[in-house]
N, C-alpha and C positions, 0 to 999 in steps of 0.2 A: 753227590758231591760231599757227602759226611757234614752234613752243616744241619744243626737242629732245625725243629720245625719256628720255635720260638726267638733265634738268632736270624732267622731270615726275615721274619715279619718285623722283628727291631732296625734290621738292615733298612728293608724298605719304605718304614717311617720314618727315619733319621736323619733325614734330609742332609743337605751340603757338608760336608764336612770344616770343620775349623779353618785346615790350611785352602782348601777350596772355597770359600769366602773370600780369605785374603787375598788369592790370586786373583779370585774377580772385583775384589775392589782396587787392588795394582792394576789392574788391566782398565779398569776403569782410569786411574788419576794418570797413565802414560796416553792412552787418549785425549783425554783434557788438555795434556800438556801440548801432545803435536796437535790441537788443535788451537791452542792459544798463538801458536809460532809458525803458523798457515802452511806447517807441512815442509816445517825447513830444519826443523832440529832432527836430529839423527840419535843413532844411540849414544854416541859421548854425550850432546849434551842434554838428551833425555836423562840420560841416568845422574851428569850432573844437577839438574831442576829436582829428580824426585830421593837425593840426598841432602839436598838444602831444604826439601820439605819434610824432609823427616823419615824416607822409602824403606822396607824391612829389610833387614839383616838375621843369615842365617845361623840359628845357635852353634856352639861348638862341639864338634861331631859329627859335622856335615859331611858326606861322603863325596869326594871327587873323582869320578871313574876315566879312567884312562887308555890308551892302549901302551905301547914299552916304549915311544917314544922317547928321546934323549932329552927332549925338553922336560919330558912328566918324571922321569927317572934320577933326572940330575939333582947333588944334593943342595945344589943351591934351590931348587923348587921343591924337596923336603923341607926344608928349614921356613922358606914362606909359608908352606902348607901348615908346619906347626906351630907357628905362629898364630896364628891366626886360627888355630884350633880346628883346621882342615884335613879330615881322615883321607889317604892316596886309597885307589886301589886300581889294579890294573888287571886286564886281561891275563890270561895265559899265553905262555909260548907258544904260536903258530894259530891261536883261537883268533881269525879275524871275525866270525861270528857275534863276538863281543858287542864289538863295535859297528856293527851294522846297520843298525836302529839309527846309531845319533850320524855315522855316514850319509845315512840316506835324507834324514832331516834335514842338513845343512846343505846339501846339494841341492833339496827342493829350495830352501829359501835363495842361496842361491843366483839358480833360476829363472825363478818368481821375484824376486825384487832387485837383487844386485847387477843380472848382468842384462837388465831389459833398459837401463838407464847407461847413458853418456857420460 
């Protein structure tokens, strides 16, 4: 794998990483949350609760990946993206490859939560 003897054994000491901390302590305080509201807040107003507490915000140059969609392509959703210091990038022409990953993500969720409820 071209990876020194001495970067691997610093790898395998170095426990969690920064951003992987903070996503388990966001994961932590949005369970809090849907457990203080017995399992009735949803994502609006989860995500409303952990911006009135204070929840992270991504630095600027945050990458938004997309496929050529009209909605991700359009310049009015350039202009929000640079505002807000939001880098586009998109697939290639005819790569649905791309997007395959976060396709199949969202289909499982879904699935699994969205279409097993009334």
């Amino acid at each position: 794998m071209k990876v020194s003897r001495a970067a691997y054994y610093a790898h395998r000491t170095a426990g969690p990483s920064a951003h992987a901390r903070q996503d388990a302590e966001l994961t932590e305080q949005i369970a809090a949350i849907h457990d203080e509201s017995n399992g009735t807040y949803g994502t609006p107003r989860l995500h409303a609760e952990l911006r009135h507490r204070g929840r992270r915000r991504p630095e600027p140059g945050v990458i938004f990946h997309s496929d050529r969609g009209c909605q991700y392509t359009s310049a009015q959703f350039g202009a929000l993206a640079d505002q807000h210091g939001v880098r586009s990038s998109v697939g290639r022409k005819g790569q649905c490859w791309d997007n395959t990953v976060a396709e199949s993500f969202f289909a499982t969720i879904t699935a699994e939560s969205i279409d097993r409820r009334g």
